[in-house]
C-alpha positions as a Markdown table, in Angstrom:
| # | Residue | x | y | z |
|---|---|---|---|---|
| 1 | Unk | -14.3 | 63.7 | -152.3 |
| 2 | Unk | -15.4 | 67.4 | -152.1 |
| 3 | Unk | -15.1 | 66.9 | -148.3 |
| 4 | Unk | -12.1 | 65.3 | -148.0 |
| 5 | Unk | -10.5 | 68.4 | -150.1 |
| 6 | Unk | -12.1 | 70.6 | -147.7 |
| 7 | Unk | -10.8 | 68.8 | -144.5 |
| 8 | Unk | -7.4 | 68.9 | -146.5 |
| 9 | Unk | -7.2 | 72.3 | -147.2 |
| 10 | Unk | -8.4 | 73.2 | -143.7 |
| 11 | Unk | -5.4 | 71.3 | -142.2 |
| 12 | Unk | -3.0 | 72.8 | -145.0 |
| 13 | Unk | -3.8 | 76.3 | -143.0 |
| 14 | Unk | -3.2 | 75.2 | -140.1 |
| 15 | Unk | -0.1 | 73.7 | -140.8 |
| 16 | Unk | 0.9 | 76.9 | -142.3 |
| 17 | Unk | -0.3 | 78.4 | -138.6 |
| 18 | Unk | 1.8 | 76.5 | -137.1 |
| 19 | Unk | 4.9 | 78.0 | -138.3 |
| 20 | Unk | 6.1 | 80.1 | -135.7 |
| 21 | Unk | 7.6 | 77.4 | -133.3 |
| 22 | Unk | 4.5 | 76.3 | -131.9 |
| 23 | Unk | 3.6 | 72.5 | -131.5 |
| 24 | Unk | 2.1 | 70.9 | -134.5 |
| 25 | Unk | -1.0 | 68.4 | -133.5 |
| 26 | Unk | -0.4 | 64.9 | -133.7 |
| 27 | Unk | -2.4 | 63.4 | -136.1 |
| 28 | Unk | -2.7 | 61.5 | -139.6 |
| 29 | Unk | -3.5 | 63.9 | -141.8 |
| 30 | Unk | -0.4 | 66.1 | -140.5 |
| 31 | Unk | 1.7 | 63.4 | -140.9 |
| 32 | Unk | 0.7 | 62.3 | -144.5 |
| 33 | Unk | 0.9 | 66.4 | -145.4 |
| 34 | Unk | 4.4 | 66.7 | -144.0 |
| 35 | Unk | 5.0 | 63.9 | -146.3 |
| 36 | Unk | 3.8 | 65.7 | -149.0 |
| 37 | Unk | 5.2 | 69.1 | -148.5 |
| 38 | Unk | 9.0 | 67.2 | -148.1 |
| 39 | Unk | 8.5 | 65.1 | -151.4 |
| 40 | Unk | 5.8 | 66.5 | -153.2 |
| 41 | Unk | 6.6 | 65.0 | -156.7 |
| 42 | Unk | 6.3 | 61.2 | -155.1 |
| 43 | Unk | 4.2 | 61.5 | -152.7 |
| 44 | Unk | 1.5 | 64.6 | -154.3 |
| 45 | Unk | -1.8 | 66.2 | -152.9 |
| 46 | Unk | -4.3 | 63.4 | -154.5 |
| 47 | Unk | -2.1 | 60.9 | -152.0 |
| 48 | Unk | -2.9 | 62.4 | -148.8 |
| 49 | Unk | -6.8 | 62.5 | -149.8 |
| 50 | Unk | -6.7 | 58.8 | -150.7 |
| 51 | Unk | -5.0 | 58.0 | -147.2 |
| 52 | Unk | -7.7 | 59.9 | -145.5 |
| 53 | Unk | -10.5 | 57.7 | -147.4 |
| 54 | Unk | -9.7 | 54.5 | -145.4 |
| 55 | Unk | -9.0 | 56.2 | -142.4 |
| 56 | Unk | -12.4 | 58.5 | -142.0 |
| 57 | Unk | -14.5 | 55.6 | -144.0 |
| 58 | Unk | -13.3 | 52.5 | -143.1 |
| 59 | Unk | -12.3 | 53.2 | -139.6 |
| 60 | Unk | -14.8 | 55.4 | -138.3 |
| 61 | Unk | -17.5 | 53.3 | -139.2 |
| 62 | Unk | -16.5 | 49.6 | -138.0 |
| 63 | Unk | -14.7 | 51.0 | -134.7 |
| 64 | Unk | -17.9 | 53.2 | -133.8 |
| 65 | Unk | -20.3 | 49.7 | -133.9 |
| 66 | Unk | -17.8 | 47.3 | -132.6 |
| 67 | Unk | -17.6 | 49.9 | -129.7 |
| 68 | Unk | -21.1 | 50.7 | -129.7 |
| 69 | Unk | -21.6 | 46.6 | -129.6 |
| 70 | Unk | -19.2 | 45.9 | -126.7 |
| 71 | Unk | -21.3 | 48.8 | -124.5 |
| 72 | Unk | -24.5 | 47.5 | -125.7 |
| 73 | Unk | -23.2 | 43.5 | -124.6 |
| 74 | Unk | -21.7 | 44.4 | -121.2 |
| 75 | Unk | -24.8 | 46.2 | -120.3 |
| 76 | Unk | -27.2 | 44.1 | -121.6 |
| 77 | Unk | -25.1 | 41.3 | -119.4 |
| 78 | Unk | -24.5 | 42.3 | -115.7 |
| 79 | Unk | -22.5 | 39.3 | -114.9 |
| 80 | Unk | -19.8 | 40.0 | -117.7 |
| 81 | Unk | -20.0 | 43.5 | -116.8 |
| 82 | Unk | -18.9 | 43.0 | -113.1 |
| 83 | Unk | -15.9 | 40.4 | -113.4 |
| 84 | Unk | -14.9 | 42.6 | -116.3 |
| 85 | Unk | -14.9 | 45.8 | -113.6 |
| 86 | Unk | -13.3 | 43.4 | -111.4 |
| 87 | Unk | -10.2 | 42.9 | -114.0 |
| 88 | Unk | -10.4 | 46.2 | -114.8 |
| 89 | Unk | -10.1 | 47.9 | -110.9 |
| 90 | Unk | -7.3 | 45.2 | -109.9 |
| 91 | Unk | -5.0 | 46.4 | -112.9 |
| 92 | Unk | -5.9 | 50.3 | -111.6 |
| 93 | Unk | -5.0 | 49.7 | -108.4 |
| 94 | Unk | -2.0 | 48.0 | -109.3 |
| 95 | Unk | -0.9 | 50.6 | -111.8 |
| 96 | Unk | -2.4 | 53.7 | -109.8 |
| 97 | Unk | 0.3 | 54.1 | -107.0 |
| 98 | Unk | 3.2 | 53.9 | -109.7 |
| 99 | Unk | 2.5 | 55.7 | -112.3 |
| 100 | Unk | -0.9 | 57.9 | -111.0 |
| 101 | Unk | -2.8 | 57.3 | -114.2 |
| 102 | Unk | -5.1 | 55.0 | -116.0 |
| 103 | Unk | -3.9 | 54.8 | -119.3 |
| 104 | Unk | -3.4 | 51.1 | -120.6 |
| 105 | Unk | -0.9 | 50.3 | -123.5 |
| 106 | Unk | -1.9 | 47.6 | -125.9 |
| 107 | Unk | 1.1 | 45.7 | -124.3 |
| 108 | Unk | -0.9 | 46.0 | -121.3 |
| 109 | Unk | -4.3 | 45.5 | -122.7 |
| 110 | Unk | -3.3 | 42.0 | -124.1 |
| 111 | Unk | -2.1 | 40.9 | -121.0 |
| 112 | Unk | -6.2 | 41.5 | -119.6 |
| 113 | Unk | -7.4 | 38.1 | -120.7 |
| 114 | Unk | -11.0 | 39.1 | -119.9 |
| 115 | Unk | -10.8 | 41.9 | -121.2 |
| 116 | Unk | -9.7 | 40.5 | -124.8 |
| 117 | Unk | -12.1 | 38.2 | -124.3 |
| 118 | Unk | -15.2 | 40.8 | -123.9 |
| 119 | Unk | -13.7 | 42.2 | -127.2 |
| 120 | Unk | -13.2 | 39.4 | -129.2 |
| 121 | Unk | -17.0 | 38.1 | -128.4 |
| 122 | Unk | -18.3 | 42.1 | -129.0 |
| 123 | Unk | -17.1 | 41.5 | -132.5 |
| 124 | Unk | -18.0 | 38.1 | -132.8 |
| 125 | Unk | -21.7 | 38.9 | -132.1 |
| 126 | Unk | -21.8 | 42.2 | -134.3 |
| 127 | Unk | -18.6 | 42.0 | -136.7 |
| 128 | Unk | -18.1 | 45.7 | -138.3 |
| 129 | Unk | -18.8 | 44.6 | -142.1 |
| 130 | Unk | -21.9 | 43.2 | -143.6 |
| 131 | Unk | -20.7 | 41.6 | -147.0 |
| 132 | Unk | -19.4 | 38.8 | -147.7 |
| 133 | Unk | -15.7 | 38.3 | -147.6 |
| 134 | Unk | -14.7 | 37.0 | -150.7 |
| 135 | Unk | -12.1 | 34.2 | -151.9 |
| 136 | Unk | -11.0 | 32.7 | -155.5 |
| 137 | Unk | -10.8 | 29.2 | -155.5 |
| 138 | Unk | -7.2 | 27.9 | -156.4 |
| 139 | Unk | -6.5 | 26.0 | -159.7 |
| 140 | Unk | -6.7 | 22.7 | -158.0 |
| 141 | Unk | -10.7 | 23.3 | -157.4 |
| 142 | Unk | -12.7 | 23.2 | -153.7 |
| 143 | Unk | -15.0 | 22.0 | -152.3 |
| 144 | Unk | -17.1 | 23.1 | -150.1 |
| 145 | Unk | -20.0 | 21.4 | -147.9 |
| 146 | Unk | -19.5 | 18.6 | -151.2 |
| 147 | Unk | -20.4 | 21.5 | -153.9 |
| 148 | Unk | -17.4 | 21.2 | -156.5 |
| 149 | Unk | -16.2 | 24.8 | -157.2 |
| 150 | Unk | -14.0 | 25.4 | -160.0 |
| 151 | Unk | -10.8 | 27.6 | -160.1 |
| 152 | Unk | -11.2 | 31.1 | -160.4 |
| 153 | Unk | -14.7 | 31.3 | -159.5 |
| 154 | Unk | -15.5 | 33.8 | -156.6 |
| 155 | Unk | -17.0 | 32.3 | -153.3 |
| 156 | Unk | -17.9 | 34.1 | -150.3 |
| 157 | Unk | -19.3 | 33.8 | -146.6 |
| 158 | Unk | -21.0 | 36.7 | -144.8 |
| 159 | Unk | -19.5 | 37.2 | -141.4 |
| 160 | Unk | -22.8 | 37.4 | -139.5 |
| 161 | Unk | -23.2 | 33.3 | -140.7 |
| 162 | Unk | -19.4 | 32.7 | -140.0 |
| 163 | Unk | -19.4 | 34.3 | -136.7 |
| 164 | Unk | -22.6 | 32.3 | -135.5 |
| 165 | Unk | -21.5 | 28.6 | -136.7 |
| 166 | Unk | -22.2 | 26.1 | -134.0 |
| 167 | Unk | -19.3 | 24.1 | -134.7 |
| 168 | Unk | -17.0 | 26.5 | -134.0 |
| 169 | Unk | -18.0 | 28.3 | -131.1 |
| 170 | Unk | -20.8 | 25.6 | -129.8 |
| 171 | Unk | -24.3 | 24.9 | -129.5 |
| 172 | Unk | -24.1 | 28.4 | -127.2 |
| 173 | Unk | -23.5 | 30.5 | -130.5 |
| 174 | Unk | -26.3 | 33.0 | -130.2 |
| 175 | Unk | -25.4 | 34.1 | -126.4 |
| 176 | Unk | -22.9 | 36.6 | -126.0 |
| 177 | Unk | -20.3 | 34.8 | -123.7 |
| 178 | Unk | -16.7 | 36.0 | -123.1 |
| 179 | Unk | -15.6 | 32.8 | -121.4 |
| 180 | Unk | -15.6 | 31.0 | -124.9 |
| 181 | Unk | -12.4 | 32.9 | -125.8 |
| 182 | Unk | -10.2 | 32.7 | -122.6 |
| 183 | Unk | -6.9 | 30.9 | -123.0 |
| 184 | Unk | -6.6 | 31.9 | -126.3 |
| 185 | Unk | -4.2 | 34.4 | -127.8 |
| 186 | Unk | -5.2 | 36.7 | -130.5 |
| 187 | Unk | -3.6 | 40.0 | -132.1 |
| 188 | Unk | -5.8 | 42.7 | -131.4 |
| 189 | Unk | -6.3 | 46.7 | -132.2 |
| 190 | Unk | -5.9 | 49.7 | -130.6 |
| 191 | Unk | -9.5 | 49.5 | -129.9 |
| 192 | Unk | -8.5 | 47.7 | -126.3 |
| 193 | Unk | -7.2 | 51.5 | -125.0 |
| 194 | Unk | -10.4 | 52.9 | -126.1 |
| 195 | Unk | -12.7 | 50.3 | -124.8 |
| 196 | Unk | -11.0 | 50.0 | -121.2 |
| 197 | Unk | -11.1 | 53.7 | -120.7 |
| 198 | Unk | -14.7 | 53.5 | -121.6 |
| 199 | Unk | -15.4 | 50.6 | -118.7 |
| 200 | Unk | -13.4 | 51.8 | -116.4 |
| 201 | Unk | -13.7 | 55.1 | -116.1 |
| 202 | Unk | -17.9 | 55.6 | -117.1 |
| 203 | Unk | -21.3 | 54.0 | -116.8 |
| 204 | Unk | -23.5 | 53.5 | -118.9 |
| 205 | Unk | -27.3 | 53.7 | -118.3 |
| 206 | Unk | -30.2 | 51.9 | -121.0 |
| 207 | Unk | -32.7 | 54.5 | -121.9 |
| 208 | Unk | -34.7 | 51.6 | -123.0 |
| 209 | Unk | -33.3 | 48.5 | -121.3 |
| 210 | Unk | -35.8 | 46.5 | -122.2 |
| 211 | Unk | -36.3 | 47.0 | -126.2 |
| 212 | Unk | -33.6 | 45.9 | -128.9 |
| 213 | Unk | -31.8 | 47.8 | -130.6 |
| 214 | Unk | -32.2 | 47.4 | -134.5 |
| 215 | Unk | -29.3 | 46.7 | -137.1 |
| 216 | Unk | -28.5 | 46.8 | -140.8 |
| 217 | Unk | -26.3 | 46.4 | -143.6 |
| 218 | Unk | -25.2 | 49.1 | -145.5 |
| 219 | Unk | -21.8 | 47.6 | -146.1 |
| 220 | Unk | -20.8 | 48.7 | -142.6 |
| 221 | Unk | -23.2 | 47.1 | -140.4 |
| 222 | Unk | -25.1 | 50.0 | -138.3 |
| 223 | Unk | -27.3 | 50.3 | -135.3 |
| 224 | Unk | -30.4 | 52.1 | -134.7 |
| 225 | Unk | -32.3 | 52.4 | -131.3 |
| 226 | Unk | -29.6 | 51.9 | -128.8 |
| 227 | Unk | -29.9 | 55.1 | -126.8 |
| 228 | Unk | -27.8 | 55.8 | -123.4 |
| 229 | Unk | -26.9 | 58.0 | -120.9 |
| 230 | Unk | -23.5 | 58.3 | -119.7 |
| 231 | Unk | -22.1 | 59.2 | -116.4 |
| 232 | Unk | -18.9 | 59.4 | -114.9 |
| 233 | Unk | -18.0 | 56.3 | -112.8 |
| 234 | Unk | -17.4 | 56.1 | -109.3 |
| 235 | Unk | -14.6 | 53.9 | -108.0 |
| 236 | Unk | -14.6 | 52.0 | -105.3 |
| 237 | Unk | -11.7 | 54.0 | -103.8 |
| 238 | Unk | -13.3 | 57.1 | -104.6 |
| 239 | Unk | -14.4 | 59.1 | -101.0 |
């Protein structure tokens, strides 16, 4: 909490810096301390700091290893990598000409099936959170896999064991495999502009192609030796 006070405080000056005309950065914290400073009574100090918990904790953590999954997947698995890059170049060239930048839109991202498909099996293989996701059973009882549970009692199923259940995604479960998800259509985060800038514009080389890297749960799930190098891309229309 000390932190977050400090990051708060730090952004309270430079708002204050700010006040001469020049352009404020865009950002959340600005947004939830022009909040507070237009209605500090209902909306007060503590507010903004819990808004920034979720933000810096939650989202930091699970976007960084889904992200760190999807680069780990693709180049672990030069097949997926190249008709992904094939996707990829087709919508650049497309867009290129028109518009003489490679930024996506989410509108545009969800209409790159393979692409949503690389993403939806990143996360399937390495989902962010390591705990169970909880549930209380209704009043009319469950039951599950023929174990009676009574209302009100707290049941729960780790992601890792949902995610990997054969009679959902086949007897292929274990194998990271993109196809499994085309023709289905899914909402999906921001995280597609991230991830096709990331593919499209850089490569990334192994440092140790041949070793796994090694995970754990610490309610976030994390990764340890997964080491690369990265380089700027070149296209195939590049001279």
């Amino acid at each position: 909490m000390k932190k977050m006070d400090e990051c708060l405080d730090s952004s309270v000056s430079k708002q204050a810096s700010f006040a001469n005309g020049h352009q404020r950065p865009h950002s959340f914290v600005n947004m939830w301390q022009e909040r507070h400073l237009r209605d500090p009574s209902n909306f007060t100090r503590n507010d903004v700091t819990y808004m920034m918990i979720p933000n810096i904790g939650a989202g930091a953590d699970t976007s960084t290893a889904s992200l760190n999954a999807a680069v780990y997947y693709l180049w672990r698995n030069t097949r997926v990598l190249a008709r992904l890059r094939d996707e990829l170049d087709a919508w650049a060239a497309a867009k290129e000409p028109k518009t003489g930048e490679r930024v996506i839109s989410i509108t545009e991202a969800q209409d790159l099936p393979y692409l949503q498909a690389v993403i939806k099996e990143s996360m399937r293989m390495f989902p962010g959170i390591g705990n169970n996701i909880l549930r209380v059973v209704p009043e009319e009882g469950l039951t599950i896999a023929d174990q009676f549970f009574p209302a009100g009692t707290v049941v729960g199923i780790n992601p890792y064991v949902a995610h990997a259940n054969r009679g959902v995604f086949g007897l292929d479960a274990d194998d990271f495999k993109p196809e499994r998800w085309l023709g289905n259509r899914e909402t999906v985060t921001q995280m597609d502009q991230y991830f096709l800038s990331l593919v499209l514009r850089f490569d990334f080389i192994l440092i140790n192609p041949e070793e796994e890297w090694t995970v754990y749960d610490d309610v976030f799930m994390y990764q340890e030796n997964f080491q690369v190098k990265v380089r700027e891309r070149m296209t195939r229309n590049a001279s």
